[in-house]
N, C-alpha and C positions, 0 to 999 in steps of 0.2 A: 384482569386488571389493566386499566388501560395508563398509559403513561403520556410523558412530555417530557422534550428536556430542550433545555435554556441557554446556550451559550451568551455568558456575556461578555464584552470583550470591543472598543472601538475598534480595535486592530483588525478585525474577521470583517466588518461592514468595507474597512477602507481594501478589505484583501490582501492586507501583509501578511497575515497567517491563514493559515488554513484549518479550518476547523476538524481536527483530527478527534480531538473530544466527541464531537458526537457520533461521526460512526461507531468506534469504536463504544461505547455506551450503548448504542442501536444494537448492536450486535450483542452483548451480555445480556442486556434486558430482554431479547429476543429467546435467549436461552434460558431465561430463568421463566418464560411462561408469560412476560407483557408487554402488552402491543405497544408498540409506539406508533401514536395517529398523527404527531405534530412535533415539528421542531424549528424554535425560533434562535435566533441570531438579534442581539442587541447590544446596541452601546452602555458604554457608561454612563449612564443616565436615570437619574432617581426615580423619575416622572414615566419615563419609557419603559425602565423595567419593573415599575409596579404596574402598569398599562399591560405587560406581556402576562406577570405573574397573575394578575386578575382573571383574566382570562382561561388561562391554563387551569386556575382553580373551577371554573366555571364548567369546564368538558373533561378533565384528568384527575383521574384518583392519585397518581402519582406523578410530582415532578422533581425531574433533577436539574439542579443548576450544576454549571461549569465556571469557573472563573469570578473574578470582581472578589477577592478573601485577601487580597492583600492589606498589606499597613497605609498604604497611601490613601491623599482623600478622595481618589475617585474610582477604588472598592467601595461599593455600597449595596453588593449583592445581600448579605447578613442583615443588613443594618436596612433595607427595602422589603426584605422579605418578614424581619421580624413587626415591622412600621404597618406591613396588610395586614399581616392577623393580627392586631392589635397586641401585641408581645413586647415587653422589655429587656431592653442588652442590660447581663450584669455577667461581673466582670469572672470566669472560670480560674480560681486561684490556682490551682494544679498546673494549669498550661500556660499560666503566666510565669512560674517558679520555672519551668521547664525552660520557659525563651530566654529568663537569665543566663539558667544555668550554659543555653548555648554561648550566649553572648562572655560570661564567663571565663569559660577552655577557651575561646578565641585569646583574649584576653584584651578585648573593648569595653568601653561601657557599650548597654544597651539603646537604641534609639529610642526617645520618646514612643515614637509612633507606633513601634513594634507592638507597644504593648495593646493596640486595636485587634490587634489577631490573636489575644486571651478572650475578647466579648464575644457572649453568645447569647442568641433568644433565650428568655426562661422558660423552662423544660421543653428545652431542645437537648440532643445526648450529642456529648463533643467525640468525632470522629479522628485520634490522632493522626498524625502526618509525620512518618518515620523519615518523610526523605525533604522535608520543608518545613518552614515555620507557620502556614495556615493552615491550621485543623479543620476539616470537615465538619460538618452539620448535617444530624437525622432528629425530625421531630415530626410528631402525629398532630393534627388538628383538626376535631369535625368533620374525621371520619377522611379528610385528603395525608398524603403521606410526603415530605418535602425533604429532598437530600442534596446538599449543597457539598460541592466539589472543589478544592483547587484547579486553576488552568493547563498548568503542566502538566502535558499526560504522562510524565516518568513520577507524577506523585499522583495523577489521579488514579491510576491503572491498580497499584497495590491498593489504595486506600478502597476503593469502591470494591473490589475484590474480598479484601481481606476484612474491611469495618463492616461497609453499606452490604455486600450480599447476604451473609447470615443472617441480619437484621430482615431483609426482603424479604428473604423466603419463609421467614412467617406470616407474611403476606398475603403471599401468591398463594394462588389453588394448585392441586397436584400439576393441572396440565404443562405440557413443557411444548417450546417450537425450536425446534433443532435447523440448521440450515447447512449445507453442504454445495460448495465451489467446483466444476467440475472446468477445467483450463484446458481451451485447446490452441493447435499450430497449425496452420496451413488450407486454412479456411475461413473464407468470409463471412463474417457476420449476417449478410444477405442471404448465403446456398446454407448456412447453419441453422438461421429460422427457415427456410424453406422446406428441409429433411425433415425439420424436427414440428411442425407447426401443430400436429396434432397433440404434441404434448405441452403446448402452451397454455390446451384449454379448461386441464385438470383444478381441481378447489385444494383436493387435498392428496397427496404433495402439491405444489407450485413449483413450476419450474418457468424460469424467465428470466432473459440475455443480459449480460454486465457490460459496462463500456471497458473492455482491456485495453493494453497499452501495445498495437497490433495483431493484439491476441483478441477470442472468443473465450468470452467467461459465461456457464452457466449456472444459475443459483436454483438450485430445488430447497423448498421449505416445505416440510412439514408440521404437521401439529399433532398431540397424542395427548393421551391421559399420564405418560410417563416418557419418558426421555427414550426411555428402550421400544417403547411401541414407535413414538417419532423417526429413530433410529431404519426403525426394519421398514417404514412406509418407504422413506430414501433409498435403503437398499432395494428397493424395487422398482423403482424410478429410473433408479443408474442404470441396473442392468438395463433396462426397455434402451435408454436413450446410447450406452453404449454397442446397444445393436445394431443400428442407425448410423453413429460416427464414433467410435471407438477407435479408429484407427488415427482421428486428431487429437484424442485427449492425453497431454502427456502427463498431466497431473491434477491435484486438485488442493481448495484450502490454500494454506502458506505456500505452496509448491513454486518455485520461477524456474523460467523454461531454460537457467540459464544452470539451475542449480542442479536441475531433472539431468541433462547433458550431461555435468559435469559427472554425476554420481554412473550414468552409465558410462561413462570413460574408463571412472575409477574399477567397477564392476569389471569391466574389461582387460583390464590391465594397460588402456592406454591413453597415450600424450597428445597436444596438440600445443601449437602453436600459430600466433596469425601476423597476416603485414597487410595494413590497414594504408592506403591512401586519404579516400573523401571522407570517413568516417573519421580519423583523427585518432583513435585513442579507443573510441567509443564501444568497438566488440571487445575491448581488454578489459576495460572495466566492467561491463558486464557480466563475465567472465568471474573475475575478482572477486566482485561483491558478493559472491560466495565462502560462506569459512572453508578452509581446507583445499582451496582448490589448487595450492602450490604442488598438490600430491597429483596433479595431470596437467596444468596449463604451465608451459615451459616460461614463458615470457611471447612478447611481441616487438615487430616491428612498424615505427610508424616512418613511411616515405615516402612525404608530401610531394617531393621537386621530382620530374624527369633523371636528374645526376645523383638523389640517392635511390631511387630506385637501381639505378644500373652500377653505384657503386656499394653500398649495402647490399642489397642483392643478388645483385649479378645480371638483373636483367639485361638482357643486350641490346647494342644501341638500335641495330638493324629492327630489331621489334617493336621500339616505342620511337624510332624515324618513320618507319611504315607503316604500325596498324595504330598507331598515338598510343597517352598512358590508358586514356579509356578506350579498354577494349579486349573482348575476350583472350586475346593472344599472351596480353600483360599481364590482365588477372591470374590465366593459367601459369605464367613465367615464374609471379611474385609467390604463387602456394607452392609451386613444384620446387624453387630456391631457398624457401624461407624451411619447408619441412627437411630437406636436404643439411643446411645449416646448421639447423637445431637438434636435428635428429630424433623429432618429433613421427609418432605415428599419422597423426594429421595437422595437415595445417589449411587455415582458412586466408582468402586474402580479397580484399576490396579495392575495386577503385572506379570512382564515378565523377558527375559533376553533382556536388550539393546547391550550387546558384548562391545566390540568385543572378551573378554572372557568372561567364565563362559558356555560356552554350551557343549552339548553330542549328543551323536545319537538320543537318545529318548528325550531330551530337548534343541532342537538347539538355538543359536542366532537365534533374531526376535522372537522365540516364544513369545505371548503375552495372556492373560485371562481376560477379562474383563467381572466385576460383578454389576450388577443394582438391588436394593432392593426400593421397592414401597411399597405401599398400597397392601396387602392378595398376593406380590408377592417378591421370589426371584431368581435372577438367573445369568447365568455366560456361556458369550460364547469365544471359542477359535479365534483365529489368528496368520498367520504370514505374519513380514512383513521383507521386503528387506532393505537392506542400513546399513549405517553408524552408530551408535549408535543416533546421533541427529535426522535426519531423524527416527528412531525405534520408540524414544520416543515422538518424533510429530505425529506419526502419530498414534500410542496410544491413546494420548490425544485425538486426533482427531476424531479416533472411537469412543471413550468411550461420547464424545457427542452427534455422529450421532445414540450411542445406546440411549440415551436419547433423543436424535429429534424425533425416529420412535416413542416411547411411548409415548410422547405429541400428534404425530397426532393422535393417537389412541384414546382418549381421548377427 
């Protein structure tokens, strides 16, 4: 079955949001067995989104729309889609009693408007929306299949899940295309397709590079008459490709390199702590954005100025008069003080120039030092990186993990 799906939304054209909707919809309907050959992005627009949906009808057996289901008058996804196929809105009395009843237990009246989000094409089947007031749309026409979505992906994700896929998969044919993420650290996207080039050139599985976020993503897809044949082609992909580079991949799917860390911390039985310079903040949060990690990351220090380093830390002055704040001596000082402090098994510590001022010949923008103190060790290596100041200090943080990945596997 081949599919499409519709974002509609002025906001995604001007670039305020980000069209999260469609990947995530690319990737279900991936799983459920149909391709997606096309996916458009359009405004609020009557004329423009019949122009897209015309189309889609013309090359897609299935399309999903996203967004344009609200009360206001420039949702007109419903009301555009029912207008091509020549289908009339009448008005869903069940889901109109429902949007009282919200308005109701609030204890408002209802808005006039609201009640545009009870109207649906005639026999079309109303999709409820447990977590909003615009119900989804599933209707057949002439042999094409058209499933209209709310924008929110905290109400599309149950709704398409829970309403739209049982509905699919009677559908769909047995086949399924399962896809699998394989995340690596400490290697270039360049020497990653290089090792790996001959497995670029397979049909079935597919394996081919993601853009990570200083990382290497590898996505292998297969296809199968069933989910479980899908399943074991991948299992045989991995293994090939972890024979190769096995020793960067620290996880895969949902996995972050931040969260893989922390879990062997915890596996371990140990703590860390860091004191961040140029990065500001930025490896703690990191860090953080992990559930749970209060159970290994102690807290952090951040010490922008020369005088907190040397009075939060301890740094001394003799070290950051003579070898300045950037500079391996410090970095070593701030991890070997801050694990001390805290009484941390490890601690990580940064300090660089992010720029776009502040550098010289002998210490440019991008330069960066990062220092790791353990158990009977400490120590402190150089870097530089390119970019922007944000890009500088992501990718800082980013290191200063992948220095603490390598010492876990060592271990």
């Amino acid at each position: 079955m081949k599919g499409e799906i519709i974002a509609v939304g002025t906001e995604l054209l001007l670039g305020q949001i980000v069209n999260t909707d469609a990947s995530f919809l690319a990737a279900e309907l991936a799983g459920l067995g149909i391709s997606v050959y096309y996916q458009t992005a359009v405004g609020d627009n009557r004329q423009r989104i019949k122009e897209v949906f015309r189309l889609a009808l013309e090359r897609s057996e299935l399309i999903v729309f996203s967004g344009g289901l609200g009360p206001t008058e420039d949702d007109l996804t419903k009301e555009t889609v029912a207008e091509t196929l020549g289908l009339s809105m009448v008005l869903h009395e069940e889901w109109a009693e429902h949007l009282r009843s919200i308005y109701l237990l609030r204890g408002t009246p209802m808005p006039a408007n609201n009640l545009k989000q009870a109207y649906i094409p005639e026999t079309a089947l109303l999709l409820p929306n447990e977590n909003g007031t615009a119900p989804g749309i599933y209707l057949e026409k002439e042999g094409k299949t058209v499933v209209l979505l709310p924008g929110p992906l905290e109400e599309l994700k149950p709704m398409f899940r829970d309403k739209a896929v049982p509905l699919l998969r009677k559908k769909t044919a047995a086949k399924a295309i399962v896809s699998r993420v394989l995340k690596l650290a400490g290697i270039s996207e360049a020497l990653a397709a290089e090792k790996l080039a001959a497995h670029f050139e397979g049909a079935n599985p597919t394996v081919a590079p993601l853009v990570g976020s200083f990382e290497v993503h590898l996505r292998i897809t297969a296809r199968g008459n069933t989910r479980k044949e899908a399943e074991e082609l991948i299992a045989v992909k991995e293994r090939e490709i972890r024979e190769v580079v096995g020793s960067y991949i620290y996880g895969q799917d949902s996995d972050t390199f931040a969260g893989v860390i922390g879990s062997a911390l915890l596996a371990r039985g140990k703590t860390l702590v860091v004191a961040e310079s140029c990065t500001g903040g930025r490896l703690a949060d990191l860090i953080t954005n992990t559930p749970g990690s209060s159970c290994y990351f102690l807290g952090g220090y951040t010490v922008y100025s020369e005088e907190l380093k040397n009075k939060a830390l301890g740094v001394e002055k003799k070290i950051l008069a003579g070898y300045g704040a950037v500079s391996a001596e410090t970095a070593a000082a701030m991890a070997k003080n801050a694990r001390e402090k805290a009484g941390a098994d490890y601690a990580l510590a940064v300090t660089g120039l992010a720029g776009p001022d502040g550098g010289s010949p002998e210490k440019p923008v991008g330069l960066v030092y990062i220092g790791m103190a353990g158990g009977g060790f400490v120590k402190a290596q150089k870097f530089y990186f390119r970019g922007n100041r944000e890009k500088i200090k992501g990718r800082a943080a980013f290191e200063a993990l992948n220095m603490l990945w390598q010492e876990l596997k060592s271990v």
